[in-house]
mmCIF file as Biopython writes it, N, C-alpha, C and O atoms, coordinates in Angstrom:
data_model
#
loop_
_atom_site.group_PDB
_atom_site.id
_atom_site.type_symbol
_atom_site.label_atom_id
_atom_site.label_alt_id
_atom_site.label_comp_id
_atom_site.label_asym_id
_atom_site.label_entity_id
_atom_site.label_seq_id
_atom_site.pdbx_PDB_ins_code
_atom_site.Cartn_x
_atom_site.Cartn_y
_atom_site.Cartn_z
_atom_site.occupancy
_atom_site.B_iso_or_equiv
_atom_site.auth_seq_id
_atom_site.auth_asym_id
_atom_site.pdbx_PDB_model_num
ATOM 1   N N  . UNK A ? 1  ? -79.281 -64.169 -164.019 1.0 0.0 1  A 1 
ATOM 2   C CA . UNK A ? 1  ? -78.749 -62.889 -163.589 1.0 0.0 1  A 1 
ATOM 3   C C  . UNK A ? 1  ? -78.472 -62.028 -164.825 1.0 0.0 1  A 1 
ATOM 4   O O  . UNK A ? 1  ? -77.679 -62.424 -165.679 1.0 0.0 1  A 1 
ATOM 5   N N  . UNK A ? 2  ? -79.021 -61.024 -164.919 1.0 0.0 2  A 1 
ATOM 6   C CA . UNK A ? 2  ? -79.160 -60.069 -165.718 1.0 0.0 2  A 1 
ATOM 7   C C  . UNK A ? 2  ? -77.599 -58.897 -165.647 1.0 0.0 2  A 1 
ATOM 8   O O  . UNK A ? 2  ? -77.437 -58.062 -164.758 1.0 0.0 2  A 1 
ATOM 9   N N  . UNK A ? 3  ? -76.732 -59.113 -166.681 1.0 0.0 3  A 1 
ATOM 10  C CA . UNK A ? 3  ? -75.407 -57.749 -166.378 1.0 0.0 3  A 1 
ATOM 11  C C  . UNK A ? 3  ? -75.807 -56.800 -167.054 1.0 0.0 3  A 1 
ATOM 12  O O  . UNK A ? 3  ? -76.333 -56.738 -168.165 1.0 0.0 3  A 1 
ATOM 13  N N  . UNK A ? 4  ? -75.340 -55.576 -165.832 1.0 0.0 4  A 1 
ATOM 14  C CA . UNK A ? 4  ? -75.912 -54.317 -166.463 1.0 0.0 4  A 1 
ATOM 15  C C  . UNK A ? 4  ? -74.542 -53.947 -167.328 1.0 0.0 4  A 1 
ATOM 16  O O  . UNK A ? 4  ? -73.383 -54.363 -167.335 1.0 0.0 4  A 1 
ATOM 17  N N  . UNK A ? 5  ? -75.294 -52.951 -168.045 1.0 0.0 5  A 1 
ATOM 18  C CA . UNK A ? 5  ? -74.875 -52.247 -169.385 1.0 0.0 5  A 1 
ATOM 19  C C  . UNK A ? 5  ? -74.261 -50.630 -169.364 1.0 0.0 5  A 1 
ATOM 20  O O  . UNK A ? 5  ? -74.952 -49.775 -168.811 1.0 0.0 5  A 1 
ATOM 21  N N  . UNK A ? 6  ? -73.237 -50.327 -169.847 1.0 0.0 6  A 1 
ATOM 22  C CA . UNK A ? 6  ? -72.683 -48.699 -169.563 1.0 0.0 6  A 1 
ATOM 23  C C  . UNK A ? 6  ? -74.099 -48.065 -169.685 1.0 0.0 6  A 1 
ATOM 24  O O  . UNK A ? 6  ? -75.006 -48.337 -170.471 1.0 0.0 6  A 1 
ATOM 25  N N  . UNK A ? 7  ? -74.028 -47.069 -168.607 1.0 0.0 7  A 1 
ATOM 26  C CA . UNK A ? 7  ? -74.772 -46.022 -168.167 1.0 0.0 7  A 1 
ATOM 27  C C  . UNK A ? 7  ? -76.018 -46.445 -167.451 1.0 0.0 7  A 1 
ATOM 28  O O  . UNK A ? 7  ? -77.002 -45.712 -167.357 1.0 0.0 7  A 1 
ATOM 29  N N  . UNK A ? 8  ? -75.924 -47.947 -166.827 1.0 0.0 8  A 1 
ATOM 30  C CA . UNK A ? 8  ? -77.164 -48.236 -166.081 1.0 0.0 8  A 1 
ATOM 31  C C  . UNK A ? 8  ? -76.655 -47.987 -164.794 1.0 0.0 8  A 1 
ATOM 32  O O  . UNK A ? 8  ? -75.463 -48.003 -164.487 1.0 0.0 8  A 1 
ATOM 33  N N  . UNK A ? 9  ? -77.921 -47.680 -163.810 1.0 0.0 9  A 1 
ATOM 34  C CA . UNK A ? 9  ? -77.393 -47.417 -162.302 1.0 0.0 9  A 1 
ATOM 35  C C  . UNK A ? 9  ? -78.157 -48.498 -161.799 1.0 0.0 9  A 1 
ATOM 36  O O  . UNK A ? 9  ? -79.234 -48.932 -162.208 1.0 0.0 9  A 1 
ATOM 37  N N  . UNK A ? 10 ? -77.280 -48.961 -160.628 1.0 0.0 10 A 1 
ATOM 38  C CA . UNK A ? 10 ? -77.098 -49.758 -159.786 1.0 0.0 10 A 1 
ATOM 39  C C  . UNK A ? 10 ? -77.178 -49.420 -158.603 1.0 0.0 10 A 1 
ATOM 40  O O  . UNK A ? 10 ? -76.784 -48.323 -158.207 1.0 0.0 10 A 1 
ATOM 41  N N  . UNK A ? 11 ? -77.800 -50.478 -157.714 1.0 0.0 11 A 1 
ATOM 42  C CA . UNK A ? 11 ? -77.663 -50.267 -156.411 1.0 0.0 11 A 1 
ATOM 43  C C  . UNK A ? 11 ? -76.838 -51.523 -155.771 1.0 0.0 11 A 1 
ATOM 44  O O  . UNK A ? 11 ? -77.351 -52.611 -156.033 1.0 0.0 11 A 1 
ATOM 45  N N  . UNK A ? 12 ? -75.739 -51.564 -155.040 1.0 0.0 12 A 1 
ATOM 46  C CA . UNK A ? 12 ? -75.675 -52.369 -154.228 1.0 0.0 12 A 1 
ATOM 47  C C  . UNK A ? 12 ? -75.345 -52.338 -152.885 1.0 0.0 12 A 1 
ATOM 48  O O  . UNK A ? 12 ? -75.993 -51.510 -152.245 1.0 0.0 12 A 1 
ATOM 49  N N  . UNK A ? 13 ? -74.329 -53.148 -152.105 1.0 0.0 13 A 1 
ATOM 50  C CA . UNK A ? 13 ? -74.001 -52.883 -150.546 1.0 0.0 13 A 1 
ATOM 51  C C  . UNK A ? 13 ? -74.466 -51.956 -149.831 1.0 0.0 13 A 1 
ATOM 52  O O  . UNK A ? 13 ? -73.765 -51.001 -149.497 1.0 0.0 13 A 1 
ATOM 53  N N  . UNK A ? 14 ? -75.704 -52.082 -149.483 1.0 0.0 14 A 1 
ATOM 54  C CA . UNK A ? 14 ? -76.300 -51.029 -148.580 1.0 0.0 14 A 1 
ATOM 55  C C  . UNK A ? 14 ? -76.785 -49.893 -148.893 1.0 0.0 14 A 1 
ATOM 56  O O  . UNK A ? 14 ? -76.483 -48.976 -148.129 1.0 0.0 14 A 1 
ATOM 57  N N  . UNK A ? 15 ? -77.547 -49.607 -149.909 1.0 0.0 15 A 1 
ATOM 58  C CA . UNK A ? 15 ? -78.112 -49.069 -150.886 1.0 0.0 15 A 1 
ATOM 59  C C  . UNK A ? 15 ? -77.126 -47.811 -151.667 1.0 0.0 15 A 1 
ATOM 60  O O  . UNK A ? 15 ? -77.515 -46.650 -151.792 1.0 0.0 15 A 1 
ATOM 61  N N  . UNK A ? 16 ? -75.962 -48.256 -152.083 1.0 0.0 16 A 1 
ATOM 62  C CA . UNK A ? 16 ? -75.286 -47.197 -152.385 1.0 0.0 16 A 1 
ATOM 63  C C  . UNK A ? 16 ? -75.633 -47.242 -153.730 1.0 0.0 16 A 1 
ATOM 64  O O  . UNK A ? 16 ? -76.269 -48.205 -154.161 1.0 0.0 16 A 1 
ATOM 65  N N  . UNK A ? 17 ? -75.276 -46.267 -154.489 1.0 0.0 17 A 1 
ATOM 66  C CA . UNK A ? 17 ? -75.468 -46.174 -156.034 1.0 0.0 17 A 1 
ATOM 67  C C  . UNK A ? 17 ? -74.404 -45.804 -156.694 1.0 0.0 17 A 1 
ATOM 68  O O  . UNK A ? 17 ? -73.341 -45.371 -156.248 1.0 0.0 17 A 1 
ATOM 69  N N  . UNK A ? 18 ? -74.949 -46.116 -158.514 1.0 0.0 18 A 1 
ATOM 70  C CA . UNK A ? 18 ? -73.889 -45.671 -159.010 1.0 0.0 18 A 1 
ATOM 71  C C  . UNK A ? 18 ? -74.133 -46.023 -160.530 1.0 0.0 18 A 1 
ATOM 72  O O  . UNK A ? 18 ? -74.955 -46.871 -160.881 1.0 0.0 18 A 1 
ATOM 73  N N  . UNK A ? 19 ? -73.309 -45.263 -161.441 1.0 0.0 19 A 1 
ATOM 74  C CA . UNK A ? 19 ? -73.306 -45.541 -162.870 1.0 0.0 19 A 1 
ATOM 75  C C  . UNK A ? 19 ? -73.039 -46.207 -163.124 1.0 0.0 19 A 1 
ATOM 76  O O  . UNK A ? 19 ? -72.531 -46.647 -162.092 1.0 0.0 19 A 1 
ATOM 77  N N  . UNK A ? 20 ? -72.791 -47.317 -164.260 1.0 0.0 20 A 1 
ATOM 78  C CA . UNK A ? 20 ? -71.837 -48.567 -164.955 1.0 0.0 20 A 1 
ATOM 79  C C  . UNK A ? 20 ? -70.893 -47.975 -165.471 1.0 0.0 20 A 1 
ATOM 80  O O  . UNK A ? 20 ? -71.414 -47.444 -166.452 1.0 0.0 20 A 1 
ATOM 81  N N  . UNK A ? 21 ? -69.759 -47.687 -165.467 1.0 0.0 21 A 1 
ATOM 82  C CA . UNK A ? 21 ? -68.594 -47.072 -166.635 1.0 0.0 21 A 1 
ATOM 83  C C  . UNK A ? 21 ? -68.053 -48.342 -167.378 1.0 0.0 21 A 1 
ATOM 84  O O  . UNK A ? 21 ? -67.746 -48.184 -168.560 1.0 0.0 21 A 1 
ATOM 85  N N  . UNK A ? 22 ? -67.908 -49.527 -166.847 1.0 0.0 22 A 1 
ATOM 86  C CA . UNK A ? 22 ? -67.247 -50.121 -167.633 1.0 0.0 22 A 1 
ATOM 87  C C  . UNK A ? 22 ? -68.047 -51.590 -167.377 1.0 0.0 22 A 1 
ATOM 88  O O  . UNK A ? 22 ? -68.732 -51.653 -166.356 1.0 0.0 22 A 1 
ATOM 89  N N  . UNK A ? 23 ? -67.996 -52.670 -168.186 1.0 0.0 23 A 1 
ATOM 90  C CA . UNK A ? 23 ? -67.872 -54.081 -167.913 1.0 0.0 23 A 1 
ATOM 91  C C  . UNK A ? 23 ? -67.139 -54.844 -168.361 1.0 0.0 23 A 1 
ATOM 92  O O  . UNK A ? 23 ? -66.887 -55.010 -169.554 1.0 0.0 23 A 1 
ATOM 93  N N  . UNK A ? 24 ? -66.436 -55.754 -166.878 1.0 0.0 24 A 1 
ATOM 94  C CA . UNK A ? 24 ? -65.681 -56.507 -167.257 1.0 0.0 24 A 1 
ATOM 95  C C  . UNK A ? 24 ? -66.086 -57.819 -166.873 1.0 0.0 24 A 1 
ATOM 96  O O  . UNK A ? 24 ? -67.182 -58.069 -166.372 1.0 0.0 24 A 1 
ATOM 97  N N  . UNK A ? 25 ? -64.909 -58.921 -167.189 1.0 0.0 25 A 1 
ATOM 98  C CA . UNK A ? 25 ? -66.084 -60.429 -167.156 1.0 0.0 25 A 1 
ATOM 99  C C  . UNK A ? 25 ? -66.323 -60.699 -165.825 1.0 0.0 25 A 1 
ATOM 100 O O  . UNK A ? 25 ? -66.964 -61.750 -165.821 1.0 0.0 25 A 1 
ATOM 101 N N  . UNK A ? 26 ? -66.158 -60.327 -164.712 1.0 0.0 26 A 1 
ATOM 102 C CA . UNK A ? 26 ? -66.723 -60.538 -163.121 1.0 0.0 26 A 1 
ATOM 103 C C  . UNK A ? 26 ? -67.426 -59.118 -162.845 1.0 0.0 26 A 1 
ATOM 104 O O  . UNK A ? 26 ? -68.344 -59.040 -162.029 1.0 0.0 26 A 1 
ATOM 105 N N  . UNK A ? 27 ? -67.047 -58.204 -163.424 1.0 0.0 27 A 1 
ATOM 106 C CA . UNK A ? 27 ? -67.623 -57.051 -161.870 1.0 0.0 27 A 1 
ATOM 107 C C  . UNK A ? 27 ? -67.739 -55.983 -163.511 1.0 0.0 27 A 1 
ATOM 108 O O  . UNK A ? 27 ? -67.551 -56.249 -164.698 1.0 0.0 27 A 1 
ATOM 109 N N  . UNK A ? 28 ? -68.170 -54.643 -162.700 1.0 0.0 28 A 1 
ATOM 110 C CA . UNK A ? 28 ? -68.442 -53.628 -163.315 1.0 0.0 28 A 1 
ATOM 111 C C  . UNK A ? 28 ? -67.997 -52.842 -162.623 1.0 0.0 28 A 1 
ATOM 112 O O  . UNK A ? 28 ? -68.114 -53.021 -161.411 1.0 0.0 28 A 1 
ATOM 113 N N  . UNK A ? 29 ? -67.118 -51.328 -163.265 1.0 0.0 29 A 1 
ATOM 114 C CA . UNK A ? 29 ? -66.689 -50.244 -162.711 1.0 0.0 29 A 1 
ATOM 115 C C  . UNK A ? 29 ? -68.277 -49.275 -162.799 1.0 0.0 29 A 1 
ATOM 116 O O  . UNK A ? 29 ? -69.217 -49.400 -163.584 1.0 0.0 29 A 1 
ATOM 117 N N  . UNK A ? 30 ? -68.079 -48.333 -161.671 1.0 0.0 30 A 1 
ATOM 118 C CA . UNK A ? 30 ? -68.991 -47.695 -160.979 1.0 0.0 30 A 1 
ATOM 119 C C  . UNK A ? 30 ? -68.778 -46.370 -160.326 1.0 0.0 30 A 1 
ATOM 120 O O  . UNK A ? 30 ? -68.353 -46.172 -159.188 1.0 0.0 30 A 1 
ATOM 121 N N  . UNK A ? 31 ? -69.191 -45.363 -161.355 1.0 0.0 31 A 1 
ATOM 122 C CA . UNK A ? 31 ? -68.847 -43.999 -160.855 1.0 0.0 31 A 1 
ATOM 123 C C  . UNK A ? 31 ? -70.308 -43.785 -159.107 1.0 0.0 31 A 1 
ATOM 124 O O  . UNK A ? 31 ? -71.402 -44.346 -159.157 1.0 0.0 31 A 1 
ATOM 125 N N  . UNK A ? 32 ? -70.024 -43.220 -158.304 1.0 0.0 32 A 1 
ATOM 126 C CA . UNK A ? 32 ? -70.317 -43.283 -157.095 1.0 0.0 32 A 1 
ATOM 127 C C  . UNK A ? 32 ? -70.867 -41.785 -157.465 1.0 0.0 32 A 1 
ATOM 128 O O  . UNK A ? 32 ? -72.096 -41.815 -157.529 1.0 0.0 32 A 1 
ATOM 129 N N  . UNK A ? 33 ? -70.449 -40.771 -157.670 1.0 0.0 33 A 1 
ATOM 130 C CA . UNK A ? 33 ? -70.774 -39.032 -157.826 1.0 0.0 33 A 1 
ATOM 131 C C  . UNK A ? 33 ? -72.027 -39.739 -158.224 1.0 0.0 33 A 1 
ATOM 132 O O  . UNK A ? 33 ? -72.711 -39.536 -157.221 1.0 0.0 33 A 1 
ATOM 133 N N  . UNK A ? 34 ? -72.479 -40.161 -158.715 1.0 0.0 34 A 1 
ATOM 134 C CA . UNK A ? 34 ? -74.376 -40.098 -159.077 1.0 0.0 34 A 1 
ATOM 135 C C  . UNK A ? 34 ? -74.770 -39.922 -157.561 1.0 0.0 34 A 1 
ATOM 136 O O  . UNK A ? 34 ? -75.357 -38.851 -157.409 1.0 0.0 34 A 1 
ATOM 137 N N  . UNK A ? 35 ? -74.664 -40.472 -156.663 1.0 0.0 35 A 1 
ATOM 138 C CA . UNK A ? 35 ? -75.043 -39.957 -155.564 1.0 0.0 35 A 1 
ATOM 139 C C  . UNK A ? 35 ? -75.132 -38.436 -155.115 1.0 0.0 35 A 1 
ATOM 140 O O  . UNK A ? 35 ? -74.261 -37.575 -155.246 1.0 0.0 35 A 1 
ATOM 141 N N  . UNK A ? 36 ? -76.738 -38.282 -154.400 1.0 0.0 36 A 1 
ATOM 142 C CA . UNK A ? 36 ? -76.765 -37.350 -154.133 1.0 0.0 36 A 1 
ATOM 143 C C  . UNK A ? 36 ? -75.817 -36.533 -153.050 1.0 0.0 36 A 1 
ATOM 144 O O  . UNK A ? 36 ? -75.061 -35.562 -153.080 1.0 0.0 36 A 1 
ATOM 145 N N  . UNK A ? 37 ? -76.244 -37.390 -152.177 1.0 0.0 37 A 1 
ATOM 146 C CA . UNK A ? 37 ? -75.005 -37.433 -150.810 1.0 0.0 37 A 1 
ATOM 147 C C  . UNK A ? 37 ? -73.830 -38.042 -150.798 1.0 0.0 37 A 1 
ATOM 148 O O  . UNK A ? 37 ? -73.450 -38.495 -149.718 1.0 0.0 37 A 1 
ATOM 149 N N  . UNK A ? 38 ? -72.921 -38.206 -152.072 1.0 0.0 38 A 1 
ATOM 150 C CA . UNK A ? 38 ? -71.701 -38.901 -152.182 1.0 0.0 38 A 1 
ATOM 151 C C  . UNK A ? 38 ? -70.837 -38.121 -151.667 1.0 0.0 38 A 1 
ATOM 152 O O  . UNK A ? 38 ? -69.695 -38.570 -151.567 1.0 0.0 38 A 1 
ATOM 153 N N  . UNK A ? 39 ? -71.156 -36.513 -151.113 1.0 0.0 39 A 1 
ATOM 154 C CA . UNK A ? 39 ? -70.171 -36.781 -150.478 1.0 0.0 39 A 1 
ATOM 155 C C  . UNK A ? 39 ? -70.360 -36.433 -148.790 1.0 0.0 39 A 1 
ATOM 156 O O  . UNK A ? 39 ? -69.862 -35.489 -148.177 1.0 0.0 39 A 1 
ATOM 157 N N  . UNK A ? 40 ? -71.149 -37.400 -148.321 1.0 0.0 40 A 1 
ATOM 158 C CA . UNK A ? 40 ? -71.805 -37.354 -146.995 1.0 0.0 40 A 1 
ATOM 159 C C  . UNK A ? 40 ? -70.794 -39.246 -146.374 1.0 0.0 40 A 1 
ATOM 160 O O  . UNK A ? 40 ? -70.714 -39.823 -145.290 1.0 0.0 40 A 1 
ATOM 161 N N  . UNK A ? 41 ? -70.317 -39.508 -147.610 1.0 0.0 41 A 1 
ATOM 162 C CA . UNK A ? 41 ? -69.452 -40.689 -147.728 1.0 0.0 41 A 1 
ATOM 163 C C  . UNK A ? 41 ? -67.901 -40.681 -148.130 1.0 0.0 41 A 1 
ATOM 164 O O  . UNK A ? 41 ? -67.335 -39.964 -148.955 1.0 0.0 41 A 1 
ATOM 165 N N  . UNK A ? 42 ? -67.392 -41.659 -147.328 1.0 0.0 42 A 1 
ATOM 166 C CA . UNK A ? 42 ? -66.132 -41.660 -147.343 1.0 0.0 42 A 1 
ATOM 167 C C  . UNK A ? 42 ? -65.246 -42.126 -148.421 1.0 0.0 42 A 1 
ATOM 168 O O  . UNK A ? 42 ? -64.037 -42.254 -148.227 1.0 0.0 42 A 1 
ATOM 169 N N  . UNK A ? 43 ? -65.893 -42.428 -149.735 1.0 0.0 43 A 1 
ATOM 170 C CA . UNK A ? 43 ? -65.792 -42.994 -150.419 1.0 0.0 43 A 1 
ATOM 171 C C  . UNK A ? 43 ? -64.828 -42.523 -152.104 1.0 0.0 43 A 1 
ATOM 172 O O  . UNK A ? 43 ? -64.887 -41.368 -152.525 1.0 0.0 43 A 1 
ATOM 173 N N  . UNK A ? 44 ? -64.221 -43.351 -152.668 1.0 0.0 44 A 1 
ATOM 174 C CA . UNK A ? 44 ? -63.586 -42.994 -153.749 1.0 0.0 44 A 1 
ATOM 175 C C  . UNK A ? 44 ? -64.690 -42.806 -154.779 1.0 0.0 44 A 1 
ATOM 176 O O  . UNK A ? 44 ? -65.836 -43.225 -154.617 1.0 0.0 44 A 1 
ATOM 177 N N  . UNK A ? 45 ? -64.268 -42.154 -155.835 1.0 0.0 45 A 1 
ATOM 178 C CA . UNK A ? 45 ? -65.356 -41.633 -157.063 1.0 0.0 45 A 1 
ATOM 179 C C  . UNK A ? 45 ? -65.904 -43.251 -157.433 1.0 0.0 45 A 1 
ATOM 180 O O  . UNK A ? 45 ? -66.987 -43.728 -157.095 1.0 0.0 45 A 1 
ATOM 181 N N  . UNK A ? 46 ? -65.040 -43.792 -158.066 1.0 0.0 46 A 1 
ATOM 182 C CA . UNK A ? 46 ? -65.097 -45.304 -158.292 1.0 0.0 46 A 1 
ATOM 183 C C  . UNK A ? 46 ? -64.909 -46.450 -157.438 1.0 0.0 46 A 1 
ATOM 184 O O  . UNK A ? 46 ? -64.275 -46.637 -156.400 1.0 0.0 46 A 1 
ATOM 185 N N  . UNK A ? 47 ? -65.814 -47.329 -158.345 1.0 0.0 47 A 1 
ATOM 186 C CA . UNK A ? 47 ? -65.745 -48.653 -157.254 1.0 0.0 47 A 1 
ATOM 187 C C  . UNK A ? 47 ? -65.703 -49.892 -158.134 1.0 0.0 47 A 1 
ATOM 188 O O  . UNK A ? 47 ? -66.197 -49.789 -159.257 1.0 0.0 47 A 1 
ATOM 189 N N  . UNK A ? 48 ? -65.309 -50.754 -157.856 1.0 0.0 48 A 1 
ATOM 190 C CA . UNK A ? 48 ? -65.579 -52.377 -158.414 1.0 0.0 48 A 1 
ATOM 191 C C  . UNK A ? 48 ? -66.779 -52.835 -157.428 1.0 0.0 48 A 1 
ATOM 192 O O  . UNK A ? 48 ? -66.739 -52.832 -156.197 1.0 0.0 48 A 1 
ATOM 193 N N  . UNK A ? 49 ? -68.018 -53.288 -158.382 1.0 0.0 49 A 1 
ATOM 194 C CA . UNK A ? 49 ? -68.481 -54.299 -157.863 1.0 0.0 49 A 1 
ATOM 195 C C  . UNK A ? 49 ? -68.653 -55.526 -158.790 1.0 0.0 49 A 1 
ATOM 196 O O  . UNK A ? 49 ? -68.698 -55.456 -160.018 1.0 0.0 49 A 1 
ATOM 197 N N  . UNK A ? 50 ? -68.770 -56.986 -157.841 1.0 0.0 50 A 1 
ATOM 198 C CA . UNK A ? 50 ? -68.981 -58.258 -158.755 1.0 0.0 50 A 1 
ATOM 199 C C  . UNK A ? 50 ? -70.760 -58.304 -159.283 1.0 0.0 50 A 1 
ATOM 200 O O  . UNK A ? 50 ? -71.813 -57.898 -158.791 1.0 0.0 50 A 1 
ATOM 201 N N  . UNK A ? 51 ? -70.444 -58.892 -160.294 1.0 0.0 51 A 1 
ATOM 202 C CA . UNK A ? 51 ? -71.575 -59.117 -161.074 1.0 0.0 51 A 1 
ATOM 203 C C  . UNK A ? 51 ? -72.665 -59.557 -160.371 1.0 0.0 51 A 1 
ATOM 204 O O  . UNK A ? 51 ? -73.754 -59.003 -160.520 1.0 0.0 51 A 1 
ATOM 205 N N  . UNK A ? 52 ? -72.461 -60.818 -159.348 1.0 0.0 52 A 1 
ATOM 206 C CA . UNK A ? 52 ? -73.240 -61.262 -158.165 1.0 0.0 52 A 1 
ATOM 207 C C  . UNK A ? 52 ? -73.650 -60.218 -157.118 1.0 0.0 52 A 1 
ATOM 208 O O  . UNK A ? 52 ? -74.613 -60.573 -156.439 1.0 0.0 52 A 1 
ATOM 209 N N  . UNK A ? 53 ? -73.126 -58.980 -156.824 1.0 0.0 53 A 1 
ATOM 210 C CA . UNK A ? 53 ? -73.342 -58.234 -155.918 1.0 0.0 53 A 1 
ATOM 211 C C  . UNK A ? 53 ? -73.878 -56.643 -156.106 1.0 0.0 53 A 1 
ATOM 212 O O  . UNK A ? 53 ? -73.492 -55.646 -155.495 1.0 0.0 53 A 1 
ATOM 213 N N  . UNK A ? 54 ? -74.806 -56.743 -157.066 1.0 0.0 54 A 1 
ATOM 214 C CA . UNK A ? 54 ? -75.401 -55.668 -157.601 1.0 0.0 54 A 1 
ATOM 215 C C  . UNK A ? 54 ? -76.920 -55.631 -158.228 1.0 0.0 54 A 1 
ATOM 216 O O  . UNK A ? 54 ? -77.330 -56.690 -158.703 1.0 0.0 54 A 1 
ATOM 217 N N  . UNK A ? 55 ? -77.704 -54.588 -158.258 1.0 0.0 55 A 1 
ATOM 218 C CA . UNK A ? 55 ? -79.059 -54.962 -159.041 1.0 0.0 55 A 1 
ATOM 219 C C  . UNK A ? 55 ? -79.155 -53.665 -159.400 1.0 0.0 55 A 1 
ATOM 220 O O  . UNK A ? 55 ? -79.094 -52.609 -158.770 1.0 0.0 55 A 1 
ATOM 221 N N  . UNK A ? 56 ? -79.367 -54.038 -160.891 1.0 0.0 56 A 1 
ATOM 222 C CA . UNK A ? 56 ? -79.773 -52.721 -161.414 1.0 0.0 56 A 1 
ATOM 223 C C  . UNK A ? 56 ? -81.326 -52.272 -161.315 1.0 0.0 56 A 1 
ATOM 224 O O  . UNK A ? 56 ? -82.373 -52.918 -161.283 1.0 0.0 56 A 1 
ATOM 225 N N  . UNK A ? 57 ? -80.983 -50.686 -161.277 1.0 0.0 57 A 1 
ATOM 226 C CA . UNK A ? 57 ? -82.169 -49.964 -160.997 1.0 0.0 57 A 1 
ATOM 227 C C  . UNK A ? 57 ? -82.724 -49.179 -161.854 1.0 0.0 57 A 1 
ATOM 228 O O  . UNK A ? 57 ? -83.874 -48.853 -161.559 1.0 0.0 57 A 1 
ATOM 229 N N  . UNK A ? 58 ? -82.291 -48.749 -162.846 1.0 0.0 58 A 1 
ATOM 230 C CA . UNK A ? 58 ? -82.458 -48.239 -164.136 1.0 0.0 58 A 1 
ATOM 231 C C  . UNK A ? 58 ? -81.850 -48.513 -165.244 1.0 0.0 58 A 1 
ATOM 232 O O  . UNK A ? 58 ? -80.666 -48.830 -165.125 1.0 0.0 58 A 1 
ATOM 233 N N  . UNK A ? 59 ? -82.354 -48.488 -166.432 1.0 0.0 59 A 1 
ATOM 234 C CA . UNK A ? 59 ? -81.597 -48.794 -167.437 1.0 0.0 59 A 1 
ATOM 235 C C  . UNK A ? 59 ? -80.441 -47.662 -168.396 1.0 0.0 59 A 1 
ATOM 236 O O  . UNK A ? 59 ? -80.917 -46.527 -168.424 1.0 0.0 59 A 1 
ATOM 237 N N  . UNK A ? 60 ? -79.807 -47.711 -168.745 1.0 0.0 60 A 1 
ATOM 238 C CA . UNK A ? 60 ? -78.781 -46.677 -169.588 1.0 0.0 60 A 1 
ATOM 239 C C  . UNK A ? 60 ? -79.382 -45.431 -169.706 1.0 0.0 60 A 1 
ATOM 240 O O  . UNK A ? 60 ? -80.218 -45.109 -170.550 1.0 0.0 60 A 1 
ATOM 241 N N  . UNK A ? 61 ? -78.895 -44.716 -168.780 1.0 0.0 61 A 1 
ATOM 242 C CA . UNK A ? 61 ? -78.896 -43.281 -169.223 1.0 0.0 61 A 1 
ATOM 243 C C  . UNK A ? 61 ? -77.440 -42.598 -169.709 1.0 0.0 61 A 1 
ATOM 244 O O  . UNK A ? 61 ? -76.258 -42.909 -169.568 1.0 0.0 61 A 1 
ATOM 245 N N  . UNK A ? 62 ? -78.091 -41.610 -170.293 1.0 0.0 62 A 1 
ATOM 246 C CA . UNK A ? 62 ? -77.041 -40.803 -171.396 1.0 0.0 62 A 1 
ATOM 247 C C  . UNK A ? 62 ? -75.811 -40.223 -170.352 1.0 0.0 62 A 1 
ATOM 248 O O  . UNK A ? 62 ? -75.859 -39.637 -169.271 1.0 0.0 62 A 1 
ATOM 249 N N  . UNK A ? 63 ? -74.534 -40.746 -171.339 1.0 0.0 63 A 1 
ATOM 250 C CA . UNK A ? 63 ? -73.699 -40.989 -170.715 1.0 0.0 63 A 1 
ATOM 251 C C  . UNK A ? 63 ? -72.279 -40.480 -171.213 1.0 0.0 63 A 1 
ATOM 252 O O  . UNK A ? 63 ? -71.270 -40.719 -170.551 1.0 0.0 63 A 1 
#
């Protein structure tokens, strides 16, 4: 399993997306506004996801 790196986007739980802001030793913080339709969602700017529950989709963009 490959951990992503600040400024890679991710997809996980149901194809949501999102930036890396931070890594920590289980999960990664995750700005959500990269979404186009973020706010078509009920959702906070940020999110925790676990390391197990994510795949990155691009690598580090400028950040």
């Amino acid at each position: 399993m490959k951990i992503a790196e600040v400024g890679n986007i991710i997809e996980f739980k149901d194809g949501l997306k999102g930036i890396v802001e931070k890594i920590n030793e289980n999960s990664v913080i995750v700005d959500l506004t990269y979404m186009e339709n973020f706010r078509d969602y009920d959702l906070e700017e940020k999110t925790v996801v676990n390391h197990k529950n994510y795949k990155i989709i691009q690598d580090s963009v400028n950040v």
